[in-house]
N, CA, C and O atoms as a Tripos MOL2 file, in Angstrom:
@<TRIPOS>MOLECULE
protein
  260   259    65     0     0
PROTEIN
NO_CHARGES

@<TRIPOS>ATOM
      1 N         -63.7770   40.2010   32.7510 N.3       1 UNK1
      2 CA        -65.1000   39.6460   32.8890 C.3       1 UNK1
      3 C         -66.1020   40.6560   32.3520 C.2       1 UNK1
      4 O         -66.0460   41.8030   32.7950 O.2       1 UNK1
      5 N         -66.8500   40.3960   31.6030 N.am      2 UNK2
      6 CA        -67.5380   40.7790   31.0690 C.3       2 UNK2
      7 C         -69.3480   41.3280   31.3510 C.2       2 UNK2
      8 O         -70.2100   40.8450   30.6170 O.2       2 UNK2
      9 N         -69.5950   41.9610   32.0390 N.am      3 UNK3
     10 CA        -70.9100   42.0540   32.6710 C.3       3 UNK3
     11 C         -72.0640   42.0020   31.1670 C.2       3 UNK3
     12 O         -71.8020   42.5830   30.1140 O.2       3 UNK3
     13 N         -73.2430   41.2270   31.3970 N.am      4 UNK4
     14 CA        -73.8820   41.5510   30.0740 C.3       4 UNK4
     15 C         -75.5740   41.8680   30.9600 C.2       4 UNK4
     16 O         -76.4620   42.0810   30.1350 O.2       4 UNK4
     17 N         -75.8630   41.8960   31.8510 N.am      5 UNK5
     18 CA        -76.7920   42.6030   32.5060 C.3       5 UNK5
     19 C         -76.5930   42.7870   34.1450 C.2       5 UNK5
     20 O         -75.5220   42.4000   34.6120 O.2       5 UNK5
     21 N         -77.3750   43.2410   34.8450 N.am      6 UNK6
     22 CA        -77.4990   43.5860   36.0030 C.3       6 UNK6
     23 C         -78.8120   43.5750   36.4410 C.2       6 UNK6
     24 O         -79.7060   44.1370   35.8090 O.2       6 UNK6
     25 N         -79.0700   42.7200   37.9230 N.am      7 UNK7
     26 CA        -80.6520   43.2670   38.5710 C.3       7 UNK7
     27 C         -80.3970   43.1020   39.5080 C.2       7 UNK7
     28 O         -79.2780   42.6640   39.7760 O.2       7 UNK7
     29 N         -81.3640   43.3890   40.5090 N.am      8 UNK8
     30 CA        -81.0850   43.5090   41.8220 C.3       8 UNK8
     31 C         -82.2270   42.8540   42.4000 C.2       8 UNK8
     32 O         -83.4210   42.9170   42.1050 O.2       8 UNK8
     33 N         -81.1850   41.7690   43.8980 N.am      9 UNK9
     34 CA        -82.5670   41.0990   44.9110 C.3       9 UNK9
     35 C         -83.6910   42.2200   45.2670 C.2       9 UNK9
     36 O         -83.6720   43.4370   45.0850 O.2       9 UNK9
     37 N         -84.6890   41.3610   45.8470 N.am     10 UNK10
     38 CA        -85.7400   42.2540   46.3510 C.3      10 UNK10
     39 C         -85.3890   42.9960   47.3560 C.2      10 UNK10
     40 O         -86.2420   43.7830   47.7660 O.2      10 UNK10
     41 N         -83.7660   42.9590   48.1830 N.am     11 UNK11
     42 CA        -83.0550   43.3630   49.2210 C.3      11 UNK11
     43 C         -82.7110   44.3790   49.0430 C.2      11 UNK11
     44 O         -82.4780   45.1350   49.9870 O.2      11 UNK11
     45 N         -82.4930   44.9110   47.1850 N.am     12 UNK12
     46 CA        -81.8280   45.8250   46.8020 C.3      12 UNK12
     47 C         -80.5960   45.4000   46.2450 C.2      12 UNK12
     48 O         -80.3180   46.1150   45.2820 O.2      12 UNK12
     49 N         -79.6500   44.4260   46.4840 N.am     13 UNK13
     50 CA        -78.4010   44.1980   46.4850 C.3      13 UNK13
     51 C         -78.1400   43.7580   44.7200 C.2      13 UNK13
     52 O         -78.9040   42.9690   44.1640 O.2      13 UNK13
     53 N         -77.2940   44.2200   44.1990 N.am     14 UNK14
     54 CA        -76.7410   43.6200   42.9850 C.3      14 UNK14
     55 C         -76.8360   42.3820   42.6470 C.2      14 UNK14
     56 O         -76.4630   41.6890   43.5930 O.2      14 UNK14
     57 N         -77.2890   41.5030   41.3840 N.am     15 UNK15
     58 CA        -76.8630   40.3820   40.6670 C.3      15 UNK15
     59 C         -75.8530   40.9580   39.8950 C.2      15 UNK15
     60 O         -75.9970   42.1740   39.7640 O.2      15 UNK15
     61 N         -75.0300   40.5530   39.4290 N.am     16 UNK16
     62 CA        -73.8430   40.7530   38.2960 C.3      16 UNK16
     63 C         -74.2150   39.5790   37.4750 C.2      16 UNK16
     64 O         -74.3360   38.5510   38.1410 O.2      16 UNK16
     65 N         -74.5150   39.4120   35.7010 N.am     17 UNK17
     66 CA        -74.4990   37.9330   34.9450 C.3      17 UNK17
     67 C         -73.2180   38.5230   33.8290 C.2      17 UNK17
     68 O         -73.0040   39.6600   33.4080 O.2      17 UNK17
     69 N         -72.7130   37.5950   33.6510 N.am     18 UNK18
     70 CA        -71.4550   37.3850   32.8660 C.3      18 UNK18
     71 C         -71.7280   36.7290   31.6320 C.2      18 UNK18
     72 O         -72.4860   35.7790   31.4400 O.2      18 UNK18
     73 N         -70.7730   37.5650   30.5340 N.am     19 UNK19
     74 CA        -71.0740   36.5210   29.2920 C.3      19 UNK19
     75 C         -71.0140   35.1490   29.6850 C.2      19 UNK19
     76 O         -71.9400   34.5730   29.1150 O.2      19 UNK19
     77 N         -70.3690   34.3700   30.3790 N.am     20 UNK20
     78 CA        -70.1760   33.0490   29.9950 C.3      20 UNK20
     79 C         -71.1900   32.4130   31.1630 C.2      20 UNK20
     80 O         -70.9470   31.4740   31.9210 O.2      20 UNK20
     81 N         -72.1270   33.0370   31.0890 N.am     21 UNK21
     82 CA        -73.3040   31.9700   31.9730 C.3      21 UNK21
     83 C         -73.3280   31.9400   33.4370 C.2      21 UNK21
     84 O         -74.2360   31.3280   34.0010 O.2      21 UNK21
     85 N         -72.1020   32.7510   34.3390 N.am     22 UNK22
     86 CA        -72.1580   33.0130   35.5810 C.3      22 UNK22
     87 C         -73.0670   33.7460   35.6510 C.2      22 UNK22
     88 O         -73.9230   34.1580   34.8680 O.2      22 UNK22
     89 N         -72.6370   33.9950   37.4320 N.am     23 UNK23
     90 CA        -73.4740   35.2890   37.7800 C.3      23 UNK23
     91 C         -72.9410   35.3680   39.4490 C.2      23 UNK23
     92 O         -72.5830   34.3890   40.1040 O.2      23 UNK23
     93 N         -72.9930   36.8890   39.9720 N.am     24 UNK24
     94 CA        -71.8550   36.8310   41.0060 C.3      24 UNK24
     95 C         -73.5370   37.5290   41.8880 C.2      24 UNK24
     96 O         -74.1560   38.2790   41.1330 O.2      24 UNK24
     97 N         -73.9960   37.3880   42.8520 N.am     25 UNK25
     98 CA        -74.2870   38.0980   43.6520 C.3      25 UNK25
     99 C         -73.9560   38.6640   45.0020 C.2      25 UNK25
    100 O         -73.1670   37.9590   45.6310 O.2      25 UNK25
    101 N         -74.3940   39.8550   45.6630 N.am     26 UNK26
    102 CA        -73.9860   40.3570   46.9860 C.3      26 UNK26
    103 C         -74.6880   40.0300   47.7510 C.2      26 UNK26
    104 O         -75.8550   40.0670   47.3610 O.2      26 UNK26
    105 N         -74.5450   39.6900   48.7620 N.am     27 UNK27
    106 CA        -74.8160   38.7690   49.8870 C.3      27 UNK27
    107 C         -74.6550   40.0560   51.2740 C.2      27 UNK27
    108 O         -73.5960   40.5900   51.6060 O.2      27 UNK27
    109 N         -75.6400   40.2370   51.7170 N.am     28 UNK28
    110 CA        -75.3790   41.0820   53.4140 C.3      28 UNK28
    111 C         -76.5910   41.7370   53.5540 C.2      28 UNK28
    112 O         -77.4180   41.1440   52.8610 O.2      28 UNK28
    113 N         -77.1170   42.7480   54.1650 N.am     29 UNK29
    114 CA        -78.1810   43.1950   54.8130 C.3      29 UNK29
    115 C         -78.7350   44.0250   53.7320 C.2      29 UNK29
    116 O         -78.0940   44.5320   52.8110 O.2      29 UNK29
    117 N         -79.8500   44.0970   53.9220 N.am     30 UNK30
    118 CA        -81.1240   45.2480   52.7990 C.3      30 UNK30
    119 C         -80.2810   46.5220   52.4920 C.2      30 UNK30
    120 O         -79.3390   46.8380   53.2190 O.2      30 UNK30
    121 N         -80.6040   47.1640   51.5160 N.am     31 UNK31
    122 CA        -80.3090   48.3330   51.3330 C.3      31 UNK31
    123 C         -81.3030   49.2790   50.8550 C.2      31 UNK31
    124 O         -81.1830   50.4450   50.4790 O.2      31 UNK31
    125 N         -82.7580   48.1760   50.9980 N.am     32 UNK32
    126 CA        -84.0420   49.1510   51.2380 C.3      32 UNK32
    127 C         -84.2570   49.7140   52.5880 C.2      32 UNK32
    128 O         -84.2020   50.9190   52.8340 O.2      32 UNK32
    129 N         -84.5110   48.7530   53.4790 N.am     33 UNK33
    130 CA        -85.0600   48.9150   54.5150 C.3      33 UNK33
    131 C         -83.6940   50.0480   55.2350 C.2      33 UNK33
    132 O         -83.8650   50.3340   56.4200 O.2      33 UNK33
    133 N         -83.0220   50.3630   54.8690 N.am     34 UNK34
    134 CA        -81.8670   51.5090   55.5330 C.3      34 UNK34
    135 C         -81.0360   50.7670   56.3400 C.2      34 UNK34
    136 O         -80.4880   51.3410   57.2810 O.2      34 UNK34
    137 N         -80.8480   49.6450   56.1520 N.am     35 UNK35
    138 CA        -79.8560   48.6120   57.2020 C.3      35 UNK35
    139 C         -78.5390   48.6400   56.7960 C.2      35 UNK35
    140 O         -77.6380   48.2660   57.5470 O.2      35 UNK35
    141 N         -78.2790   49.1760   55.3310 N.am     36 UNK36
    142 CA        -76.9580   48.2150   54.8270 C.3      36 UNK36
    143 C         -76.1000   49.0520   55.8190 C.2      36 UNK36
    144 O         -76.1730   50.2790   55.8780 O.2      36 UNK36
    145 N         -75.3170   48.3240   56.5600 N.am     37 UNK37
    146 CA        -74.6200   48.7630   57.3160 C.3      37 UNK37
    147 C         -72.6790   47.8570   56.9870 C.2      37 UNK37
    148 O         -71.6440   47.8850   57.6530 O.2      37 UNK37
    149 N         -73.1180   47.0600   55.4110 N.am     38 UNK38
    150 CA        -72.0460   46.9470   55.0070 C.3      38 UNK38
    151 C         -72.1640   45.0110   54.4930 C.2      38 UNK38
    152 O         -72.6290   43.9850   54.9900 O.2      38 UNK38
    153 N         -71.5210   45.3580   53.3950 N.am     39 UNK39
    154 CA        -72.0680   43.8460   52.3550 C.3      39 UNK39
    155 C         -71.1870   42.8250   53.1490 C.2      39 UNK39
    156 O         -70.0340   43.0150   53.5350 O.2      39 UNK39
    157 N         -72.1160   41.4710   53.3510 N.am     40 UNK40
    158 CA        -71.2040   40.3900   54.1760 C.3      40 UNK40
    159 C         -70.4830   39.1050   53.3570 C.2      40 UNK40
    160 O         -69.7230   38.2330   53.7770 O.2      40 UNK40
    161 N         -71.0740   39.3670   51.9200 N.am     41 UNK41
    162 CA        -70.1510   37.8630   51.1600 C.3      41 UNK41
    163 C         -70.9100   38.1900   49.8520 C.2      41 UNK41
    164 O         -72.0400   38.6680   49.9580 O.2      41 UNK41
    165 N         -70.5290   38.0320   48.9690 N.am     42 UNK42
    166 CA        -70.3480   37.3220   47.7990 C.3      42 UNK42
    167 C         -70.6110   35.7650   47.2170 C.2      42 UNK42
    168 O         -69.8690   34.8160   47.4690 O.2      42 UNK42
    169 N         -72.2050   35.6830   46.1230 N.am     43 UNK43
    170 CA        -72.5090   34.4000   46.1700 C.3      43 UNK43
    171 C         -72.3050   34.3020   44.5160 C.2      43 UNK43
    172 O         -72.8130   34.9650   43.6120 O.2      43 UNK43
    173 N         -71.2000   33.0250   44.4930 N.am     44 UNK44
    174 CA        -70.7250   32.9070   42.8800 C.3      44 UNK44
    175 C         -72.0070   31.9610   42.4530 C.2      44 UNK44
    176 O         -72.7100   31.3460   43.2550 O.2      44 UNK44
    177 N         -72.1250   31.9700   41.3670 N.am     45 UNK45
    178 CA        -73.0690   31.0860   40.7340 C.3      45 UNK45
    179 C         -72.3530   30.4400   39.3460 C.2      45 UNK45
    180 O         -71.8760   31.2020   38.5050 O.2      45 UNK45
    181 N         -72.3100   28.5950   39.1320 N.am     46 UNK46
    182 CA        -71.5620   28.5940   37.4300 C.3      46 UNK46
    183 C         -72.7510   28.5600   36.5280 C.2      46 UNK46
    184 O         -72.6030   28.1200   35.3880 O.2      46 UNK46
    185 N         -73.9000   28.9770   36.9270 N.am     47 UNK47
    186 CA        -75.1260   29.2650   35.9200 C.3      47 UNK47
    187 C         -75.7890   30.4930   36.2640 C.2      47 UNK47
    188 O         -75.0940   31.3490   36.8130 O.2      47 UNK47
    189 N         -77.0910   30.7620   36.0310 N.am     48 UNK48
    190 CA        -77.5940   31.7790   36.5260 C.3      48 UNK48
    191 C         -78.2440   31.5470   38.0790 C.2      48 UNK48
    192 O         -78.2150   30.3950   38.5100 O.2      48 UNK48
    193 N         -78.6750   32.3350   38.7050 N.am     49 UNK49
    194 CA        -78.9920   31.6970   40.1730 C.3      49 UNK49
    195 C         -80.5010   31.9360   39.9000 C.2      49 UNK49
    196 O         -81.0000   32.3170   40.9590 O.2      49 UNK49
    197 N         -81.2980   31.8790   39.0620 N.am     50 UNK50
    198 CA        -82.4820   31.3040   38.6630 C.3      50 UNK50
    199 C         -82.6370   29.9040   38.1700 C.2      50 UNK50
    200 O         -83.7180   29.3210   38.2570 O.2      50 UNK50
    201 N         -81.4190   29.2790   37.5800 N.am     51 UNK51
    202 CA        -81.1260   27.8450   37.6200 C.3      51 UNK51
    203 C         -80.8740   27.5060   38.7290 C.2      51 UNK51
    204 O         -81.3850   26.5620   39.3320 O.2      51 UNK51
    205 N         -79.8630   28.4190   39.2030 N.am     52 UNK52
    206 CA        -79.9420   27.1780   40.9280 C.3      52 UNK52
    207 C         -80.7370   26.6270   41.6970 C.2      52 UNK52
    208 O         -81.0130   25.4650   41.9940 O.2      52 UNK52
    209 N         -81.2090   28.0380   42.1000 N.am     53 UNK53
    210 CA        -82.3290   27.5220   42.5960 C.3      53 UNK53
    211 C         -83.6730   26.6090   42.4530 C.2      53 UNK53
    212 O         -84.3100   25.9470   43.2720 O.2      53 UNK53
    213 N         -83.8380   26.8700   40.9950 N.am     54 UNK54
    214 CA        -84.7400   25.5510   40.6170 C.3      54 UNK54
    215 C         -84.0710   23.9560   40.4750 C.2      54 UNK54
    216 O         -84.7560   22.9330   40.4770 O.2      54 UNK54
    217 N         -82.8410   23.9940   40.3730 N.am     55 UNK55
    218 CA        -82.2470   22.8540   40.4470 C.3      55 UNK55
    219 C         -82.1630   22.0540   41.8110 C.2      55 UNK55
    220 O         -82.3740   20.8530   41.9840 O.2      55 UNK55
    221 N         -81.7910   23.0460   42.7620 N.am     56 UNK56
    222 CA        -81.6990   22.3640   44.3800 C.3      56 UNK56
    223 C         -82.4940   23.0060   45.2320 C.2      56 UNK56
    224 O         -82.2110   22.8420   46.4190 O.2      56 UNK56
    225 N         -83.5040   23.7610   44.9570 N.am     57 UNK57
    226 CA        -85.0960   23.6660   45.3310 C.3      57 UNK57
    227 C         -84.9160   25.0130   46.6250 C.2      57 UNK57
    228 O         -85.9460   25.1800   47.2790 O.2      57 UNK57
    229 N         -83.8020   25.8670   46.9760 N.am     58 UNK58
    230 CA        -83.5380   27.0580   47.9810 C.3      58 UNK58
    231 C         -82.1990   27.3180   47.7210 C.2      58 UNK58
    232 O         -81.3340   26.4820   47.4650 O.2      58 UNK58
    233 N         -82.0580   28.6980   47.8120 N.am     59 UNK59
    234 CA        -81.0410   29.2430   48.0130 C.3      59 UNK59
    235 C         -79.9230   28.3670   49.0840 C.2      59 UNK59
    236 O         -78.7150   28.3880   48.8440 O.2      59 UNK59
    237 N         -80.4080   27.7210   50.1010 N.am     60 UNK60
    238 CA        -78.9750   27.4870   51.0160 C.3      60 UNK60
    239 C         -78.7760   25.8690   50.4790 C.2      60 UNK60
    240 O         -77.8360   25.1770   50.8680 O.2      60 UNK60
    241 N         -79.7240   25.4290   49.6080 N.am     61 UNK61
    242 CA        -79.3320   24.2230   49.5580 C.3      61 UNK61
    243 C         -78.5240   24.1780   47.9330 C.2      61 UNK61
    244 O         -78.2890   23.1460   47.3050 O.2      61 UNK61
    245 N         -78.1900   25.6200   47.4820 N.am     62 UNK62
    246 CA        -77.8650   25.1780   46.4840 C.3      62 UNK62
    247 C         -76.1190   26.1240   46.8610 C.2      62 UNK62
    248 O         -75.2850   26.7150   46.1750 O.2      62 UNK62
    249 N         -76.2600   25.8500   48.0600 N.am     63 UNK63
    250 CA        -74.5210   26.7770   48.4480 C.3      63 UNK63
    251 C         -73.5750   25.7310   48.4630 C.2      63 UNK63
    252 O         -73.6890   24.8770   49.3420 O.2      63 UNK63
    253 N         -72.2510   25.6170   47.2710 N.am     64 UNK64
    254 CA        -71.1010   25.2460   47.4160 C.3      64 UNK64
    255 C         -71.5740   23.9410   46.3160 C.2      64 UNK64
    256 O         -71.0370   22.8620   46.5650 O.2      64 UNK64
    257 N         -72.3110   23.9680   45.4050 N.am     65 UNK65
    258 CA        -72.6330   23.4840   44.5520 C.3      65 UNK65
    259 C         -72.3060   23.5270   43.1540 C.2      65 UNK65
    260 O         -72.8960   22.7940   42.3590 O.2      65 UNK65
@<TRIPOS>BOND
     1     1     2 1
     2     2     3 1
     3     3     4 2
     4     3     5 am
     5     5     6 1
     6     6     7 1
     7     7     8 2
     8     7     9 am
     9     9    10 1
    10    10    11 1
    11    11    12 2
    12    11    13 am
    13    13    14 1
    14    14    15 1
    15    15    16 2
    16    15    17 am
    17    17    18 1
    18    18    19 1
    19    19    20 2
    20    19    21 am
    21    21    22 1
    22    22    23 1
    23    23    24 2
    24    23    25 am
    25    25    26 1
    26    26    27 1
    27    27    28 2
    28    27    29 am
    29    29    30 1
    30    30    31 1
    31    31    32 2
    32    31    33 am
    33    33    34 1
    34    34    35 1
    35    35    36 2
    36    35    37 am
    37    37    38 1
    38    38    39 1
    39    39    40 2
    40    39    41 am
    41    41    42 1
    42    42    43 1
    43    43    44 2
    44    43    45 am
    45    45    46 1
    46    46    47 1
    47    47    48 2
    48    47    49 am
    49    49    50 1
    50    50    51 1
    51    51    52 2
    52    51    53 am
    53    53    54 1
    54    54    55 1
    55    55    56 2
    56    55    57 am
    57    57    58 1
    58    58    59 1
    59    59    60 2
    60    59    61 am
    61    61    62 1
    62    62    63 1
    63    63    64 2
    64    63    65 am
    65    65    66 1
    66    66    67 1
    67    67    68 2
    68    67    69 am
    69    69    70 1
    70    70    71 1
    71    71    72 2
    72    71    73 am
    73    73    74 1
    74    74    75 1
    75    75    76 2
    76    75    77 am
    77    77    78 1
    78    78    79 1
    79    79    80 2
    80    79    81 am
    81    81    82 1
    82    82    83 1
    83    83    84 2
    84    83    85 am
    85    85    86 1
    86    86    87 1
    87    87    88 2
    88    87    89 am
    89    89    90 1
    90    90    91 1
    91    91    92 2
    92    91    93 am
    93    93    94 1
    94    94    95 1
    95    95    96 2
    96    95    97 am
    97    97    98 1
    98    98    99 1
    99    99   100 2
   100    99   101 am
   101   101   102 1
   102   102   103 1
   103   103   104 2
   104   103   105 am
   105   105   106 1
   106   106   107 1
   107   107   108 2
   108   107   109 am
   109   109   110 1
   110   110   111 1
   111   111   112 2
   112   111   113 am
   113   113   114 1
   114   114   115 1
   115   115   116 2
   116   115   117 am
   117   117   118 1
   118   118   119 1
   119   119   120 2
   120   119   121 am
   121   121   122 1
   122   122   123 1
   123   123   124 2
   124   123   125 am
   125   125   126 1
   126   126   127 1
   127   127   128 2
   128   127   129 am
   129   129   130 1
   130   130   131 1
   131   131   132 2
   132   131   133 am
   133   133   134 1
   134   134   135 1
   135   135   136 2
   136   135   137 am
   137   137   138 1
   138   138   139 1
   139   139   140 2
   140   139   141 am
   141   141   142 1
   142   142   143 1
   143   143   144 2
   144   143   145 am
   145   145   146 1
   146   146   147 1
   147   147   148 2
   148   147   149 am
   149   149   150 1
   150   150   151 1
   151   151   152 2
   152   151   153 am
   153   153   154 1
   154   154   155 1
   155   155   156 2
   156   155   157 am
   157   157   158 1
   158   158   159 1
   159   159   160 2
   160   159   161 am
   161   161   162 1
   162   162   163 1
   163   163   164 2
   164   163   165 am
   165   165   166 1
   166   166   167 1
   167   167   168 2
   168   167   169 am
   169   169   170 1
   170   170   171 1
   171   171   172 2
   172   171   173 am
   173   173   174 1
   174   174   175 1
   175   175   176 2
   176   175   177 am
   177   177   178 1
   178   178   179 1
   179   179   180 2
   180   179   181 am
   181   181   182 1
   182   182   183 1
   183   183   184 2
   184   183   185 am
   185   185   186 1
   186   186   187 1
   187   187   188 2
   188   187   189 am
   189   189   190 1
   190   190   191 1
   191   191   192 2
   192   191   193 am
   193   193   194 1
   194   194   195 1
   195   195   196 2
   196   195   197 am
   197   197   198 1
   198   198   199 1
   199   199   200 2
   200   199   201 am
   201   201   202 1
   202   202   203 1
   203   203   204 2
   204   203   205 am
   205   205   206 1
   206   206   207 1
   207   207   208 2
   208   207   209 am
   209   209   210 1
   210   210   211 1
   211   211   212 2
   212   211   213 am
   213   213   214 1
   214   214   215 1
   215   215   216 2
   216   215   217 am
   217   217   218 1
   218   218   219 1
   219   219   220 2
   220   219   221 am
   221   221   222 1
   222   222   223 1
   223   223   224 2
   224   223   225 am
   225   225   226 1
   226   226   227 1
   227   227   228 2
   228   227   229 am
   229   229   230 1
   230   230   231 1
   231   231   232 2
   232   231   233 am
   233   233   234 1
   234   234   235 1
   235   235   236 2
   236   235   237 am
   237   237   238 1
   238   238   239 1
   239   239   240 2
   240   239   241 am
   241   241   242 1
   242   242   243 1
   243   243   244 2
   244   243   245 am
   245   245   246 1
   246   246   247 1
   247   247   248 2
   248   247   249 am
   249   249   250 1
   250   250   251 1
   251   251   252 2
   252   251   253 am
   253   253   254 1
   254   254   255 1
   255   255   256 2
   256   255   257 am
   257   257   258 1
   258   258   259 1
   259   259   260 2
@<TRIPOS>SUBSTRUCTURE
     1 UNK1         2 RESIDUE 1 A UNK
     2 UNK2         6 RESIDUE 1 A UNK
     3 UNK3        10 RESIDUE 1 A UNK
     4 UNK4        14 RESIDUE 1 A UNK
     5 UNK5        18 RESIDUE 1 A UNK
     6 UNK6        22 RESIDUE 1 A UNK
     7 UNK7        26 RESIDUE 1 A UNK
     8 UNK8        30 RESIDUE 1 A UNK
     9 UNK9        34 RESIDUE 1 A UNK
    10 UNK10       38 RESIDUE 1 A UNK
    11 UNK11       42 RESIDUE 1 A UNK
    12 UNK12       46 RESIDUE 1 A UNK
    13 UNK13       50 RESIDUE 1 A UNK
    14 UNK14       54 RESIDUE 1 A UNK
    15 UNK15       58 RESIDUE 1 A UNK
    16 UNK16       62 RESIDUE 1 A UNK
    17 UNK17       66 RESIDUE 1 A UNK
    18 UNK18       70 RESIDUE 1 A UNK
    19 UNK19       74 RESIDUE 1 A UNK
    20 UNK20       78 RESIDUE 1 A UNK
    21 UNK21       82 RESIDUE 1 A UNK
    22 UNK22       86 RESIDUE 1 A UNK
    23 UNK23       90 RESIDUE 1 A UNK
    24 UNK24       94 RESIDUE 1 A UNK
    25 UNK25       98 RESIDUE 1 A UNK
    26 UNK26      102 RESIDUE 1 A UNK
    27 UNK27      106 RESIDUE 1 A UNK
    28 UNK28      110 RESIDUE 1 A UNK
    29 UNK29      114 RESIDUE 1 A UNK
    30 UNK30      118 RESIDUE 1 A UNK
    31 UNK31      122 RESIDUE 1 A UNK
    32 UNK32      126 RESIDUE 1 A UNK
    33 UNK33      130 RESIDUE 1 A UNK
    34 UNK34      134 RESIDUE 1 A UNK
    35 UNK35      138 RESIDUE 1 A UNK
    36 UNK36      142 RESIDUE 1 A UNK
    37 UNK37      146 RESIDUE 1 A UNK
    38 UNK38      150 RESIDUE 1 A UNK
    39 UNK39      154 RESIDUE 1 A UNK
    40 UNK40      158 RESIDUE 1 A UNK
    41 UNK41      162 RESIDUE 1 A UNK
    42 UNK42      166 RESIDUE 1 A UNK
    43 UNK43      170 RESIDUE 1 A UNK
    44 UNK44      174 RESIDUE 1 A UNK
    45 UNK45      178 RESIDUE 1 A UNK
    46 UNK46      182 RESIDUE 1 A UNK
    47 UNK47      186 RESIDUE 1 A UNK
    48 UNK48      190 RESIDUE 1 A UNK
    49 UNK49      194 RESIDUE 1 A UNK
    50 UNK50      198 RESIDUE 1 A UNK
    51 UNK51      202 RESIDUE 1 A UNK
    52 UNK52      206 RESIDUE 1 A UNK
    53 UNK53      210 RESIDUE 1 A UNK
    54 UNK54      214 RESIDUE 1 A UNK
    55 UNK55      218 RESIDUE 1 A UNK
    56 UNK56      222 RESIDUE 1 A UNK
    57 UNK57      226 RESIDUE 1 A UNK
    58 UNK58      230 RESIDUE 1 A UNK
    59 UNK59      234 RESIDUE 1 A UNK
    60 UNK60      238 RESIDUE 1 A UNK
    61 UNK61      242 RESIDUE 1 A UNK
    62 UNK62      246 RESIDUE 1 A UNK
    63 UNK63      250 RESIDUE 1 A UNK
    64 UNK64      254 RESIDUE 1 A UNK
    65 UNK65      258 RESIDUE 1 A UNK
């Protein structure tokens, strides 16, 4: 898999985007605010999760989609 950029939530936490139009993000507590006390899941995306979300209008409504 091929990483072709990287950014990070406002949480701090990694986006990963993939040549082929994915994108994997980390899912668990801030790692600004001094909380990460350890990552809780992994959120796959088959587009970018700037499409998702404009497609199904929030993050939880666009889970398992």
């Amino acid at each position: 898999m091929k990483v072709v950029e990287r950014k990070y939530a406002d949480s701090g936490l990694p986006i990963f985007y993939f040549a082929d139009g994915t994108a994997l993000e980390m899912r668990g507590r801030s790692i600004i605010d001094g909380s990460s006390s350890g990552m809780r899941d992994w959120m796959f995306y088959t587009t970018t999760p700037e499409k998702c979300l404009k497609l199904y209008g929030s993050d939880k409504n666009s889970w398992g989609k």
